[in-house]
ZAGU-292231 format. One record per atom (N, C-alpha, C, CB): x, z, y. Coordinates in pm, whole numbers, plus 50000, padded with zeros to 5 digits. Glycine has a CB too. Layout:
% ZAGU-292231
XZY...
This chain:
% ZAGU-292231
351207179120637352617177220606353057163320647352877179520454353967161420679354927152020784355347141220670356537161520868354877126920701355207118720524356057106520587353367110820407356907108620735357667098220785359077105520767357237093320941360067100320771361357101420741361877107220931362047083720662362867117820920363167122521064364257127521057362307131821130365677124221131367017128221084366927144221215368577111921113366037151121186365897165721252365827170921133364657170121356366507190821163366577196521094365687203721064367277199521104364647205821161363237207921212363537225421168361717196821117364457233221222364497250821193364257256021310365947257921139364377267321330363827273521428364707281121461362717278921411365507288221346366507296321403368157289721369366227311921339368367283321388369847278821329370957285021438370017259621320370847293921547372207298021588371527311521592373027291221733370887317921458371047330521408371097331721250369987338421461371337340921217371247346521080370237353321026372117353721060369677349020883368037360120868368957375920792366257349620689368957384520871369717396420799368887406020767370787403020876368607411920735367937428020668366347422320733368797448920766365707409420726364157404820697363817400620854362967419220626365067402520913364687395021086366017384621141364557411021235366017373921211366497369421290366987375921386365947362821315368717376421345369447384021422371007380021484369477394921346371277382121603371797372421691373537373321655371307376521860374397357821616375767369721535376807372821661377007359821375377667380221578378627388021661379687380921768379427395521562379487369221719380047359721839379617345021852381557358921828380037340121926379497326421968379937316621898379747322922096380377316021776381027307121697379957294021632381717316621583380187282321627379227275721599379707265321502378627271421711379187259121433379647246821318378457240721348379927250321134379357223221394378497215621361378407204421247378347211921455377697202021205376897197121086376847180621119375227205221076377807171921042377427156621087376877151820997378427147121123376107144421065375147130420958375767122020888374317119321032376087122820785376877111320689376847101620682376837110520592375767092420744375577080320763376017075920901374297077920735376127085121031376157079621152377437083321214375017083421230377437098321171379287103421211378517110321351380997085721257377237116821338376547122521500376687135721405374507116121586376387146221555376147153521514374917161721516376887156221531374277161221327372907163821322372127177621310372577157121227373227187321303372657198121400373907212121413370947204221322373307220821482374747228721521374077245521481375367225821737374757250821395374677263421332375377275521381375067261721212375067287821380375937297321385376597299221278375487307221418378137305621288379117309721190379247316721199380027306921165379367324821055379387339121055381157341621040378317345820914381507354221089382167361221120382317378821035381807359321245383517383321007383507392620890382777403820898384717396920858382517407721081380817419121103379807412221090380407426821260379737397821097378057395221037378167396220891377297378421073378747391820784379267394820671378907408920576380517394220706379567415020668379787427920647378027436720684381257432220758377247431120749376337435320814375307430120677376247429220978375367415520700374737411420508374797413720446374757404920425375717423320386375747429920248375237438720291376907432920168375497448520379374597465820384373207462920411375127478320529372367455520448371137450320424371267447720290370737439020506371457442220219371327437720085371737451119998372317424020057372267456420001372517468019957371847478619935373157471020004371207478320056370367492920144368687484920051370407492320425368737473920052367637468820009367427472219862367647455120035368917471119795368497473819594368437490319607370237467319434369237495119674368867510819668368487518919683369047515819674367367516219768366627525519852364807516419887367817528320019365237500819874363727493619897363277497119794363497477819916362077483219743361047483419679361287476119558360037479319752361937462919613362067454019504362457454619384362587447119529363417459919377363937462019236363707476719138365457460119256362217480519252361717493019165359907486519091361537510619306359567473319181358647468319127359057464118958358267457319222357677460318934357597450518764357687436218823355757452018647358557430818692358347418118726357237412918770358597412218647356037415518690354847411318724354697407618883353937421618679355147420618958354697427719049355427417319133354957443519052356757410019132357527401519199357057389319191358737401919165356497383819055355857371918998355067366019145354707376418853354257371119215353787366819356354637360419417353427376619442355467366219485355897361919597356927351919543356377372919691357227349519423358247336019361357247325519422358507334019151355917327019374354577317619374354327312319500353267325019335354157323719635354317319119764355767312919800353997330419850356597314919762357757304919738357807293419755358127304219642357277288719644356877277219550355907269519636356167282119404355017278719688353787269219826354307265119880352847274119932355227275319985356067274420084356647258820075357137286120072357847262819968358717250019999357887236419960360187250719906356637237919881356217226319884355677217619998355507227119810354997231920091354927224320251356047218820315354497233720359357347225520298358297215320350359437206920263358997222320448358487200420212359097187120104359517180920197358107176920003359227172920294359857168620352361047166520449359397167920354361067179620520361867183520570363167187820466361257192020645362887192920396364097191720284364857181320263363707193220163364047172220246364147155820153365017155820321362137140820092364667155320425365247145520546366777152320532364347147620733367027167420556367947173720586368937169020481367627187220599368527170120318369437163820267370057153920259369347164220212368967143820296369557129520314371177128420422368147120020396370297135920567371017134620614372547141620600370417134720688372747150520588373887159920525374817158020435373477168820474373757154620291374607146720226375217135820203374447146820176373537125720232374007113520208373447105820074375427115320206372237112120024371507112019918370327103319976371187126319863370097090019907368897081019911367697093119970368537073319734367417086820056366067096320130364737096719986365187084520320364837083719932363707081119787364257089919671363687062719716365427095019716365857101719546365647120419613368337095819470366087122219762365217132319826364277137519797364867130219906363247128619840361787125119858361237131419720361467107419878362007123319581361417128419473361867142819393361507117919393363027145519426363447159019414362847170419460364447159819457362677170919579362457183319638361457186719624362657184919746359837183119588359137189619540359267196119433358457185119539359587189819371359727192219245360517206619224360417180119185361417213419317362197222019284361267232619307363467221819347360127232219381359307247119349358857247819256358267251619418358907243819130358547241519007359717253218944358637224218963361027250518982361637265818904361287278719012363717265418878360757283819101360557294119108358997295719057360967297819232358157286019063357177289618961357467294418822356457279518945358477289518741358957289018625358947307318586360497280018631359957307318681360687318118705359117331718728361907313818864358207323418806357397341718794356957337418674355867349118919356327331718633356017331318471356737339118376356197318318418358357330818410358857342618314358907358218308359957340818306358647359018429358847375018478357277379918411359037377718694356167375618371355077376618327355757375518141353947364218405356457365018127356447366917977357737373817914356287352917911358677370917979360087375617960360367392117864360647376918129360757390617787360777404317709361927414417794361307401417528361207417017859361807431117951362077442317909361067436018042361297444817783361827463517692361657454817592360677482917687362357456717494362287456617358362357470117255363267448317332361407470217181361437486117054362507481716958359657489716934362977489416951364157493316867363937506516755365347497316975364677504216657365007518816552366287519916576364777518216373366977532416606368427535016579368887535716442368797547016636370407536216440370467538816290370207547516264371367538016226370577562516358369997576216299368287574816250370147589016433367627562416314366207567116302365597564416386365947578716290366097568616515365207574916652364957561116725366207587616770363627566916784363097553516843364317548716936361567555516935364297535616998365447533517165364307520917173367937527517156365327519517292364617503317403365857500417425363517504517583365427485517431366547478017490365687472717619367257465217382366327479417738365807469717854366637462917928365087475717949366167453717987366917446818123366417454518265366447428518136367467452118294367027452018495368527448618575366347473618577367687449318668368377438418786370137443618777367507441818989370757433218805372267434018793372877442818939372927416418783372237436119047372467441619176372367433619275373567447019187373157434619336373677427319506374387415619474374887437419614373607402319467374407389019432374777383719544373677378319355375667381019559376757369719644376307350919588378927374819574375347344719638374897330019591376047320819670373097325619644376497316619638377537306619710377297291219676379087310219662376457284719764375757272819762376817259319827374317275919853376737250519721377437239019771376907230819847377847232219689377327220719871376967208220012376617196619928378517202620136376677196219814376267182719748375227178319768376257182019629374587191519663373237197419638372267208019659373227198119562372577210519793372067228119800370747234019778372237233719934369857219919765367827223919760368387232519595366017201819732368827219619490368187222919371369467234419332367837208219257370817236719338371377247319320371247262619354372127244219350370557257519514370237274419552369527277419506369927280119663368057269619459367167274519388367177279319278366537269019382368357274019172368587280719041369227293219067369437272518946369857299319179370257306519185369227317419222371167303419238368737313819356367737327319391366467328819313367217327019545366027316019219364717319819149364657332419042364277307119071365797331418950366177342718880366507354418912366897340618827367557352018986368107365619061366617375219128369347359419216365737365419196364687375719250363747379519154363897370619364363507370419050362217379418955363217390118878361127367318808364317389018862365037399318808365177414118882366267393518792365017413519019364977423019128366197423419163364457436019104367117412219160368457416619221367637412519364370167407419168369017418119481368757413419640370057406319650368537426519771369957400819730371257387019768371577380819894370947373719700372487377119932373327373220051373597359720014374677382020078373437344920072373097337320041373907328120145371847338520022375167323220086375977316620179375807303820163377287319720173375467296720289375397287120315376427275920329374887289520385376587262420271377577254320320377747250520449377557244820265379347249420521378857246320636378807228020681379747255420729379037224520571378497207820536377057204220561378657203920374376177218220468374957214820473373897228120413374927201220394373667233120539373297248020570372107250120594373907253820673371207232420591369507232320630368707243920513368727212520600368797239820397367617242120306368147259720272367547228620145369177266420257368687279420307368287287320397369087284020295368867275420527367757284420608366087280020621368307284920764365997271620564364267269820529364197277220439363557255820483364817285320350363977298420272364077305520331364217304520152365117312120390364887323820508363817321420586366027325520609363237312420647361607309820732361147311420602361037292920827360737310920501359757308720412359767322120384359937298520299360417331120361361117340920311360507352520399362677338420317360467350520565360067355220654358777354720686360637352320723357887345120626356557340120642355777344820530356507325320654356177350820419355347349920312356047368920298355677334220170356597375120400356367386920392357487395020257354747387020372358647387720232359227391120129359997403020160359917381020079360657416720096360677429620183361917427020241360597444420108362387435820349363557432220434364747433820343363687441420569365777425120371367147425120300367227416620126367537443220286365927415220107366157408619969367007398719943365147403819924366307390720107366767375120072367537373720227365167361320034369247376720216370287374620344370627362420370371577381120333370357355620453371307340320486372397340420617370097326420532373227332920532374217329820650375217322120630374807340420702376477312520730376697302920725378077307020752375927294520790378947300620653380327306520659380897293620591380617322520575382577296820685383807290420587384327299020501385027285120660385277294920438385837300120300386487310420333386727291420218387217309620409388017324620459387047339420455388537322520643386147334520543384927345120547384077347420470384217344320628384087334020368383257336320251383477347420115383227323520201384897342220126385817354720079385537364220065386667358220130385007373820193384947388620221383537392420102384587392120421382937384820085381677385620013381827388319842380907371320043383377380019837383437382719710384627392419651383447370419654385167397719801385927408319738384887420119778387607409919798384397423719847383317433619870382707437219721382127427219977383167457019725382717463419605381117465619595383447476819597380387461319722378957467119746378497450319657378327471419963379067444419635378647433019578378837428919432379147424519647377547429719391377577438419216378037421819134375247447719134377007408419204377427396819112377577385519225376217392718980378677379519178378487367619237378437353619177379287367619315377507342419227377747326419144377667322719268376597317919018378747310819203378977301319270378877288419234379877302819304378787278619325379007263819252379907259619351377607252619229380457246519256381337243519365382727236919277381657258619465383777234619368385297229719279385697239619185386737227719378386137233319092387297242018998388647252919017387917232418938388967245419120389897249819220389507266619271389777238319349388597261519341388017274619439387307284419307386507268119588386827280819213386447291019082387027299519008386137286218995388577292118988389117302118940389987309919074389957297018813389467308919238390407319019282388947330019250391257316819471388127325619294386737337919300386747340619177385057333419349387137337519002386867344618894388317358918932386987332218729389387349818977390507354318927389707373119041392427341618980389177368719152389197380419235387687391719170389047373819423387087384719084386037393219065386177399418944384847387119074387507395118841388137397418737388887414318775389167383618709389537411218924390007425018988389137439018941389857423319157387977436419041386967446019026386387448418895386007443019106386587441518830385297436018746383697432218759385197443718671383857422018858382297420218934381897408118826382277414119142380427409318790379927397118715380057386418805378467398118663380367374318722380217361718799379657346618677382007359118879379197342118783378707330418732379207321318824377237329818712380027306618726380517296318792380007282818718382027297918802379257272918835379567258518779379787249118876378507252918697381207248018790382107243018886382417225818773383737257018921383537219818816383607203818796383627197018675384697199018849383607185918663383477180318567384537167218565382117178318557384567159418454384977147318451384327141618282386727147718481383067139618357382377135818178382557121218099380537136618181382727123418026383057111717958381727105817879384267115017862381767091317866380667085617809381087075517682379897078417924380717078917609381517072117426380147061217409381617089417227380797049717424379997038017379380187031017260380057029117463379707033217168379807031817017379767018117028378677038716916380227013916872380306996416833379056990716804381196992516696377887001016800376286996616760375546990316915375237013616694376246993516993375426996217128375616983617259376047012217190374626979017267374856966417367375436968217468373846960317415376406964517518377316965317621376416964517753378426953817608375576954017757374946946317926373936960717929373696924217922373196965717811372686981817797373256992617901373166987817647374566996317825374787002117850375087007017989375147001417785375896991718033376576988418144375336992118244377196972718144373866988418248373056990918305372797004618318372306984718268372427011718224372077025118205372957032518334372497030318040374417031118321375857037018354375637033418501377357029518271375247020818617375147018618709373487024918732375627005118725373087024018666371937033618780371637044918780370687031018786373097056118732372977067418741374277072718866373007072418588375107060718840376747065018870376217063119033378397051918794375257058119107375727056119224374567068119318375687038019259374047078619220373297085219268374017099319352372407087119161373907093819477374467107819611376097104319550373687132319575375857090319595377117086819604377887088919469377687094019713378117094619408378777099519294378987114419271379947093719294378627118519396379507136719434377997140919345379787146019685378297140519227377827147519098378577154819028377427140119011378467168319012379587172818952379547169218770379657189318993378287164318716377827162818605378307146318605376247167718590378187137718711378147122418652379137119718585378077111518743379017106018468379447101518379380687097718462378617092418307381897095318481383067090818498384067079118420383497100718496384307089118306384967082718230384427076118177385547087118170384197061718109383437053518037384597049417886382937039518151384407054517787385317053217685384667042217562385627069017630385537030017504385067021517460386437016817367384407013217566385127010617255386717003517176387576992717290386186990817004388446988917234389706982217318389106966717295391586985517242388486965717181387586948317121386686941617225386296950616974386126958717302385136954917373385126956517510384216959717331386336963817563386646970917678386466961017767387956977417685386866944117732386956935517872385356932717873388116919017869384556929017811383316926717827382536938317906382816924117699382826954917825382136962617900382456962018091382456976317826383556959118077384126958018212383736951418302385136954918215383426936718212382776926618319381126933618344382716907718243380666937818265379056938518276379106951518380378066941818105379786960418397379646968318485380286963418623380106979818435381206954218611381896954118733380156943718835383956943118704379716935918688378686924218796377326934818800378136903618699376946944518715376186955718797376696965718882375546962818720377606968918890378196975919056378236967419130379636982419079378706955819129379176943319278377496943719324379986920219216376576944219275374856942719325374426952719375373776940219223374996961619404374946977619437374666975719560376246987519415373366978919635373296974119778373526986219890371816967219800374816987119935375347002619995375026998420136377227008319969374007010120188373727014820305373347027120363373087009220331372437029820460371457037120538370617045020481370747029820603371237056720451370297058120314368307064220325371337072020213368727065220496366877065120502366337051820489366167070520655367107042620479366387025920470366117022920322367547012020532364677019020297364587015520138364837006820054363777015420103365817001020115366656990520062367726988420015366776984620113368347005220067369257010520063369417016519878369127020020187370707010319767370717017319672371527026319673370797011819585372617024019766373887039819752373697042219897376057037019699373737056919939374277059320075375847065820102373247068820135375617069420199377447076220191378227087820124377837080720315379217089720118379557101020088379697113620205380657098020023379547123720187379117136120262380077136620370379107149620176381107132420359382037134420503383267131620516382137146520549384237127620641385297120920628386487126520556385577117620740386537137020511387287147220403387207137820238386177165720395385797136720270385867131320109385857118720110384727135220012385677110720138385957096420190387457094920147385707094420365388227105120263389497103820213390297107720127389967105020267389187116120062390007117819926389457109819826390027132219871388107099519806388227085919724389457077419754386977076819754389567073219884390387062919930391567066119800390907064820114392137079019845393607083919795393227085819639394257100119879392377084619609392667084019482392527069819384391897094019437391757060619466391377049119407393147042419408389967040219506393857045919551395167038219580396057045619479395767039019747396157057519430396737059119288396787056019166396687065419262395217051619203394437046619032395057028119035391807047719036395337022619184396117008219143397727010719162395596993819256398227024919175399417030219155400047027019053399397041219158399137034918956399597038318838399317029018727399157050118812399237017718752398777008718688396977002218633399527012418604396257010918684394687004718644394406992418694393487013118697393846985518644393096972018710391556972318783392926961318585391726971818903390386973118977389586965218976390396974519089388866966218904387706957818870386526951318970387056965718784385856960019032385086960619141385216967519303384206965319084384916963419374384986977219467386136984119529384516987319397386506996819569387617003619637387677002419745388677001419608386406997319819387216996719975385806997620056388336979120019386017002020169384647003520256383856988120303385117012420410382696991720264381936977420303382056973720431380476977320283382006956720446382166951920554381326954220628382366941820553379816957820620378736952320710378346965320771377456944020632379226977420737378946989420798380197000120884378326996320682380096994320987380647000021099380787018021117379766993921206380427022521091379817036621093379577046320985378707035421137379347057220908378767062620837380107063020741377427056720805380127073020657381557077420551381267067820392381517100220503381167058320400380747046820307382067041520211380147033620409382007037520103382547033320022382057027219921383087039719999382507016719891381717004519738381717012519646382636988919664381037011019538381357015519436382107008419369380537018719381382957016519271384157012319176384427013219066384997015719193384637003718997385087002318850386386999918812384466992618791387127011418745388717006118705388827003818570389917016518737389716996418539389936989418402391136993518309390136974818429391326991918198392406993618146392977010018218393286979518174392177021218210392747030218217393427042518154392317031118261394557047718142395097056718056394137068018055396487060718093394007076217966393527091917984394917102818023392747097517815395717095118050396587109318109396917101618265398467114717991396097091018316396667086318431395617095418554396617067618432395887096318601394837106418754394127107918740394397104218881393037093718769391767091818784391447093318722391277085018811392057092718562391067102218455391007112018415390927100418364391997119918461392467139318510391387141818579394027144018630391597138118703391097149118852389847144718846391837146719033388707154318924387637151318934387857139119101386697166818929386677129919115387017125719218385667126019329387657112819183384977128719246383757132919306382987122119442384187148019361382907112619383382477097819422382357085619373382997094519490382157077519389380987063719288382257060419242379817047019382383267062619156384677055319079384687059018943386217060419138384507046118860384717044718681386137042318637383847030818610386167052418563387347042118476386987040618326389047049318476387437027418289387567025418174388087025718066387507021418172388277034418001389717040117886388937030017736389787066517843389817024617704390267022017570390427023817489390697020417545389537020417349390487033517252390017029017097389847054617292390997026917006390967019016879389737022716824392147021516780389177039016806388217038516708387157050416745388907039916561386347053116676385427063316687386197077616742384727064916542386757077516628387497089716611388197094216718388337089016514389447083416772390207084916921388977081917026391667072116947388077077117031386937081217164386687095317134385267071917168386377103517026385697116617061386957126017078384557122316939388597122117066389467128817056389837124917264390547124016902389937117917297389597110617434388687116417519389067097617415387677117117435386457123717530386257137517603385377124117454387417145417419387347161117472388977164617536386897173517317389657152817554391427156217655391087157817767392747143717674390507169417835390337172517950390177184417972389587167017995390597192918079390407202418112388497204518113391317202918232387867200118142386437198618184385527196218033386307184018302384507201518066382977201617944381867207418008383117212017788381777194518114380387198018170379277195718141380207195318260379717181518134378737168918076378987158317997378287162218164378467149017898378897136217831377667130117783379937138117713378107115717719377017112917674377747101317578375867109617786376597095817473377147090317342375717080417373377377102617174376837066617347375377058217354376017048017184375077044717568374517052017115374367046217004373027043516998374837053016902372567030716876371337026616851370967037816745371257011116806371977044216663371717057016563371247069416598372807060916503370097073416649370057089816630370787095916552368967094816591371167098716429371757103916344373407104816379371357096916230374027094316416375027090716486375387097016634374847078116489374347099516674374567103016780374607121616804373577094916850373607119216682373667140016674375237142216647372537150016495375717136316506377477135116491377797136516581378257124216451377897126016673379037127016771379017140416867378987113716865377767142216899377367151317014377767164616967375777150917052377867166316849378157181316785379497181116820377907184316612380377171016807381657172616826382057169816974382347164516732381097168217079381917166617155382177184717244381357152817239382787185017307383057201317387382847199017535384837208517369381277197417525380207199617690379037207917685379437184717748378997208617785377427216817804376567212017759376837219217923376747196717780375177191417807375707177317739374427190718005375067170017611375047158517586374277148517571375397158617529374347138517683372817129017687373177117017607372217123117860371837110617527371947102917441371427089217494371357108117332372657078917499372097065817586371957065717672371207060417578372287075617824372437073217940372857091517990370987064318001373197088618134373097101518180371927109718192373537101418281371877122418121370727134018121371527145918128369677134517983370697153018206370627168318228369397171818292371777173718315369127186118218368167191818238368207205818242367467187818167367787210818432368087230018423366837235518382368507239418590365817227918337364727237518276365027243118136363367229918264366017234318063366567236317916367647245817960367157221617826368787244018048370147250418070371307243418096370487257217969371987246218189373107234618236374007246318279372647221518376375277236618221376507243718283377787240218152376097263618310378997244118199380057236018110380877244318020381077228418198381677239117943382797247417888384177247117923382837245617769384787253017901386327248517930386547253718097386547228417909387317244718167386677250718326385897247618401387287251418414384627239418317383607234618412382847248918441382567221718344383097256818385382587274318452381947280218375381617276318580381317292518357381147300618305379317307018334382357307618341379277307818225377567309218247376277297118217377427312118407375277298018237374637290318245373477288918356374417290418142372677278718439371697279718507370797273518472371847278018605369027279718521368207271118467367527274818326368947259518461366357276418284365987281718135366047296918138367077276018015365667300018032365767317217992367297317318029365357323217795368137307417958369497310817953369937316018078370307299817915369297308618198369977312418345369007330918388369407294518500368207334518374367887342518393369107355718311366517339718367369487356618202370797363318192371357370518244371487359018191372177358318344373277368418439372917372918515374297364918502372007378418560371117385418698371087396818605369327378318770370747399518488370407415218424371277420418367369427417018328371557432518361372177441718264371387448418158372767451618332371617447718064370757456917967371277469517932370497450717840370227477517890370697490317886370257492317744370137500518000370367503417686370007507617525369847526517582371807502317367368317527017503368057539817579367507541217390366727541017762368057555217402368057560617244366767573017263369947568717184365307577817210365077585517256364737594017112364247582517363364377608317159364127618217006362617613316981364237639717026361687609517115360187604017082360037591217166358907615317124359487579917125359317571017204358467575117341358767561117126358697570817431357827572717563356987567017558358197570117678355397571317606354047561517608353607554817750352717570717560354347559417889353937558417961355717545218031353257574118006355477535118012356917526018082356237514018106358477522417973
């Protein structure tokens, strides 16, 4: 295995699609290319699918739950090939780690340590399929024996973002396959490497044809996937925006869906809690892949006694923030994913000194880098909770600092948002901190710095989306259960 850093995508097939278990050539010559976030080159060039390749991915996927193998095996029986999975992508840790870097724009060292690590949930995942209570015995009320079983939901539609696509797609297809659904697996066209390294993996370790569909689409065409009736569930990740058009369209049909979509988390820094702490904690999470976290801390909420101090201690740990190259190890932030989003920090930081915030640190592209979609990181001051930047998600390295007389108006502050993805409560009190956390309305509440964890369960309330990934909890939406009532229990299931 390859342990030097290489801005190649190192695939084999990228101007085809893996459809019904082969590399197959698409219906027209359409191509997307893919730029390097750091250089503005272009780091590799994909086929785009089109509404007959589309259309061709689902009837493989289809033809696969209804007529293959997979979803007539036992979990047990699937538990394998999660496992060769899990080998698989561990041989190409690296190549992962590079593709993301480059694509996104994610420290090659924060790469590097991720991506192994993510064959760890499809290991998870055959385990569970080994322990997972798949029938349960039941008494009816009449008496009579029943089961409650699960099985596979169907034909999932995975709709993978560009942030993060190693560790999202994986929460998506690890479950979905020990469950026996089959799936069509759309690729970003930001950053389209790491599904098609499961499709090779996918292809190499013999998985049956049509289980596992990849292909690389814009939104228009992505579309067709989720109005398509042959398409039993779909999740997505991704904006808020784009969630509720795909709930509003799968609401039509009534197709299951799973969404986790944005955030704007707020972080409540109690009167117990050292400011230069905190301020630390808050900078060495906020500048990770740039900020385009849909979970990172944002809002930073503080009494008003203490607001200018917290301000200074974060503004002199962001100003040290050493933004570059992000395969260079010297490098603490790299860029943001592409000149789209770039320009939508710019435009929002110039609203945030619109509307009155005080810019503390940062807002403007570093001097010493010519090249690459780069931006300082930023700290704003004195900010309202009904002013923008503390509305909209902005999805890049920008704080604001809200104000606020007492305990009580921070946790009333914390939950004025459309969003409950993520938060966190920094106190020296455990006890204090359980309080607060009960009351706040997120998915996920980390104590004294930013945490999340999809082996426990992640995902939001409100419109950060619907469902959960990650844990037993994420295994869920892949099954339907059934309730089978019988006059004698069966001995043979």
């Amino acid at each position: 295995m390859a342990t030097t850093a290489t801005r190649s995508a190192q695939l084999r097939h990228p101007d085809a699609f893996f459809i019904g278990g082969e590399w197959v050539e698409p219906s027209t010559g359409s191509t997307i290319d893919v730029i390097d976030s750091s250089t503005e080159e272009v780091f590799l060039r994909v086929a785009e699918a089109q509404e007959e390749d589309v259309k061709r991915a689902i009837s493989a996927a289809r033809r696969a739950f209804d007529e293959g193998p997979w979803p007539r095996m036992s979990p047990q029986e699937r538990a394998p090939f999660l496992e060769k999975i899990a080998a698989a992508w561990s041989e190409r840790a690296n190549a992962l780690a590079d593709s993301w870097t480059a694509e996104s724009g994610v420290l090659r060292a924060i790469s590097a340590s991720a991506a192994p690590g993510l064959a760890s949930t499809f290991r998870y995942y055959a385990e569970l399929g080994r322990d997972f209570a798949w029938q349960e015995e039941h008494v009816s009320q009449t008496g009579q024996p029943a089961l409650l079983v699960r099985e596979p939901v169907g034909v999932v539609a995975a709709i993978v973002p560009w942030n993060a696509p190693h560790q999202l797609m994986t929460a998506k297809v690890a479950p979905a396959l020990i469950a026996g659904c089959t799936m069509i697996i759309k690729a970003s066209p930001e950053a389209p490497s790491a599904p098609y390294h499961l499709a090779e993996i996918c292809e190499e370790i013999g998985l049956p044809p049509g289980v596992v569909n990849v292909l690389t689409a814009d939104r228009e065409v992505s579309e067709l996937l989720v109005r398509d009736p042959r398409v039993d569930k779909v999740s997505f990740t991704g904006s808020t925006a784009a969630g509720r058009k795909i709930a509003s369209i799968c609401g039509e049909r009534i197709a299951r869906v799973t969404l986790e979509l944005g955030g704007k988390s707020p972080a409540v820094i109690l009167d117990d809690y050292d400011l230069g702490t905190a301020a630390r904690s808050i900078a060495r999470y906020a500048p990770i892949m740039t900020g385009q976290v849909c979970s990172s801390l944002t809002r930073i909420i503080v009494n008003k006694k203490r607001h200018d101090d917290l301000v200074a201690a974060l503004a002199d740990t962001f100003g040290k923030i050493q933004v570059g190259d992000p395969f260079e190890a010297t490098s603490q932030m790299g860029p943001l994913a592409m000149a789209r989003q770039r320009d939508r920090v710019e435009e929002m930081i110039a609203i945030g000194k619109a509307e009155g915030a005080r810019l503390a640190v940062g807002g403007v592209r570093p001097a010493h880098l010519n090249r690459g979609y780069y931006i300082e990181p930023t700290v704003f001051a004195n900010v309202d909770n009904e002013a923008t930047i503390a509305r909209e998600e902005i999805f890049g390295p920008v704080l604001s600092v809200i104000p606020v007389a007492n305990e009580e108006e921070a946790i009333a502050v914390a939950n004025d948002t459309i969003y409950g993805l993520n938060s966190s409560v920094f106190t020296n009190d455990p006890q204090r901190a359980y309080a607060v956390a009960r009351r706040l309305r997120a998915g996920t509440v980390g104590h004294n710095g930013f945490k999340t964890d999809f082996t426990v369960g992640f995902g939001g309330f409100k419109q950060s989306g619907i469902g959960r990934e990650g844990g037993i909890g994420g295994l869920h939406p892949y099954l339907e259960a059934k309730t089978m009532i019988f006059e004698d229990m069966p001995t043979d299931r």
